[in-house]
C-alpha positions in Angstrom: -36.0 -22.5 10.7 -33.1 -23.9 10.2 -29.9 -24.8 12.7 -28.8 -21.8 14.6 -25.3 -22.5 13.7 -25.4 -22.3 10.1 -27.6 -19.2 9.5 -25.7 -16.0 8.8 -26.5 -12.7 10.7 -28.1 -11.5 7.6 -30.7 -15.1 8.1 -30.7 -14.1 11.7 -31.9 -10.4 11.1 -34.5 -11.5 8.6 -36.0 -14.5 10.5 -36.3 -12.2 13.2 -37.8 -9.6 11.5 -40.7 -12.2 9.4 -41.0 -13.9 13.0 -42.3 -10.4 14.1 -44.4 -10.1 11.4 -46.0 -12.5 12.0 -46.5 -12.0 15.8 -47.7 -8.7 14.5 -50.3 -10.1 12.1 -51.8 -13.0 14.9 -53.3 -9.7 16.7 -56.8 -8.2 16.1 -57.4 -5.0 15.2 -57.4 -4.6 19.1 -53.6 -5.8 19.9 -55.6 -9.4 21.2 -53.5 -12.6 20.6 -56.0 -14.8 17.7 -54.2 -17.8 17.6 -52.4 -18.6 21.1 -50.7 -21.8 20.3 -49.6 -20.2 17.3 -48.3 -16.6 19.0 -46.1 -18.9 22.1 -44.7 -20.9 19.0 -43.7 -17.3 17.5 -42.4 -16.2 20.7 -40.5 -19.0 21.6 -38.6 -18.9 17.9 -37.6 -14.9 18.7 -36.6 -15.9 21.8 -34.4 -18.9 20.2 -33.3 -16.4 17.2 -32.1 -13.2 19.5 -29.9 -15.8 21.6 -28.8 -16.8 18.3 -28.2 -13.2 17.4 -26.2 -12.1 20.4 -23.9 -15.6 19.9 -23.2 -14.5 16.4 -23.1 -11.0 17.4 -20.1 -12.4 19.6 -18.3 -14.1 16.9 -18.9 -11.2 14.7 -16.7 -8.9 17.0 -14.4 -11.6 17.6 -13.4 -11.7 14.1 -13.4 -8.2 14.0 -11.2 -8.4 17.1 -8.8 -10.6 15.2 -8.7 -8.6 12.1 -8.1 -5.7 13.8 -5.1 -7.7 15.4 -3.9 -9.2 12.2 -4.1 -5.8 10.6 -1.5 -4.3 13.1 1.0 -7.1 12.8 0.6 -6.6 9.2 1.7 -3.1 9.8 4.2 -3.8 12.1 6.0 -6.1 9.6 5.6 -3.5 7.0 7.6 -1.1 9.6 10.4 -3.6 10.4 10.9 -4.2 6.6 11.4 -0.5 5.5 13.6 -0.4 8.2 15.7 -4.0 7.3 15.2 -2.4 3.8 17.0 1.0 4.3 19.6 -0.5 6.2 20.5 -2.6 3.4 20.2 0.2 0.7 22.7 1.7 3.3 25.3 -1.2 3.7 25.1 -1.9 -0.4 26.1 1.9 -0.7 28.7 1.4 1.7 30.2 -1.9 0.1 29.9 -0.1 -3.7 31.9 3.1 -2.7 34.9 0.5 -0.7 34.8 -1.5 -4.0 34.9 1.6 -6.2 37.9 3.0 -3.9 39.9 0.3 -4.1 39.4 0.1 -8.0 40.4 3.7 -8.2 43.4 3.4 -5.7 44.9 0.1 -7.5 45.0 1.7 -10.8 41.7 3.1 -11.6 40.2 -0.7 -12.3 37.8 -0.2 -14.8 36.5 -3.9 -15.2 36.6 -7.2 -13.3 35.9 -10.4 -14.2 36.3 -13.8 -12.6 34.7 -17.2 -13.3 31.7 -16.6 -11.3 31.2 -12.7 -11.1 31.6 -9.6 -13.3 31.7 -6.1 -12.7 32.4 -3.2 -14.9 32.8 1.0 -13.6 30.8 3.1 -15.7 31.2 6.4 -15.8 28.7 9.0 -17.3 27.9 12.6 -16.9 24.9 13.4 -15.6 23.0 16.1 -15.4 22.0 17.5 -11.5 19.4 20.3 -11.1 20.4 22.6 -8.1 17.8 24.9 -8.7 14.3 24.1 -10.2 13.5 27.5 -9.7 16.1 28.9 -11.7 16.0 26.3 -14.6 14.8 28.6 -17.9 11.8 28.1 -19.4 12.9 26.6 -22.6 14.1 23.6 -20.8 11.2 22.9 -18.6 9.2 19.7 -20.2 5.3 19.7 -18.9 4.0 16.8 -17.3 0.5 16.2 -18.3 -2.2 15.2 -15.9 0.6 13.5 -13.4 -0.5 16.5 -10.9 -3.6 18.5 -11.9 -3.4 21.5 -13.3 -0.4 19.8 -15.4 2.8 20.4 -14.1 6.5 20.9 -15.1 9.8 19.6 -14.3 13.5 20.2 -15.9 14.2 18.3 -19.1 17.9 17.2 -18.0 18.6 15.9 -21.2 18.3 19.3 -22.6 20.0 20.7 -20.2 23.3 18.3 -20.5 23.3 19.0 -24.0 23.2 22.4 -23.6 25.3 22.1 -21.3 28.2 20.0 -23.0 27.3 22.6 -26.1 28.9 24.7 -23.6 26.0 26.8 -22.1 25.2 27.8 -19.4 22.2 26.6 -18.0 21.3 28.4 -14.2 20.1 26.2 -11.9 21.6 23.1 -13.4 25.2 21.4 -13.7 26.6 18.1 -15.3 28.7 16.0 -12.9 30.7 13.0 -13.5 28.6 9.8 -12.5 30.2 6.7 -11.1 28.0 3.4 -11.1 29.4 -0.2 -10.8 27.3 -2.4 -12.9 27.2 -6.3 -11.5 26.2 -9.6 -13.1 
């Protein structure tokens, strides 16, 4: 057998389980010990392997233990970041609609461009679905096998061309769109 220390609990579990054995097979047919010497040797190597056992079945939960711990700071960090990341989805908002402002109030800026940065306003019309519900069928494009049975969902850029075509689409309009593109 060898050191303690280096078996794993699988070697453990199995020593003990051939040590056993063979306990099992220095009886008679009548449960009486044949070889003595040989059954206190046996008995002396369970003893040694189940101390070794509950030792490793210490570190075993300990790790567990520390896992477990590991696993809920993990979690915790995860929490603090979506956090620290909406906030700052929030405060770019914020600082793009100032910015866009004060182009539009210092004579609807379109573009600016320095040495270091750029940044251009483009505007676009989009189209905005206020009513999947209502959207007619002919401009409803399926999704296949994204949700089983497959599903459907508006095709907006049918819709903005029907729209601009100068139909009307229920359930759907086309808005002016303001993004500030930066490099």
């Amino acid at each position: 057998m060898s050191s303690m220390k280096h078996l794993t609990l699988r070697d453990i579990n199995n020593e003990m389980l051939e040590t056993v054995f063979d306990i099992r097979n220095n009886l008679d047919e009548d449960g009486v010990i044949i070889d003595v010497e040989l059954h206190e040797r046996l008995t002396m190597i369970l003893h040694e392997l189940h101390g070794g056992l509950e030792k490793k079945h210490e570190a075993y939960i300990w790790a567990l233990k520390n896992q477990e711990n590991f696993l809920a700071q993990i979690n915790a960090q995860e929490a603090m970041l979506a956090k620290l990341k909406e906030s700052e989805k929030k405060k770019r908002a914020f600082m793009e609609r100032l910015l866009l402002n004060s182009f539009a109030l210092n004579g609807d800026i379109r573009e600016v461009k320095t040495a270091s940065v750029w940044a251009k306003v483009r505007k676009d019309l989009v189209c905005e679905v206020t009513d999947a519900d209502a959207i007619p069928e002919k401009y409803l494009r399926i999704i296949p096998e994204k949700i089983t049975p497959a599903s459907t969902a508006p095709d907006k850029t049918a819709i903005k061309a029907a729209i601009k075509a100068g139909e009307i689409v229920p359930g759907a309009i086309v808005v002016e769109s303001v993004k500030l593109k930066i490099e």
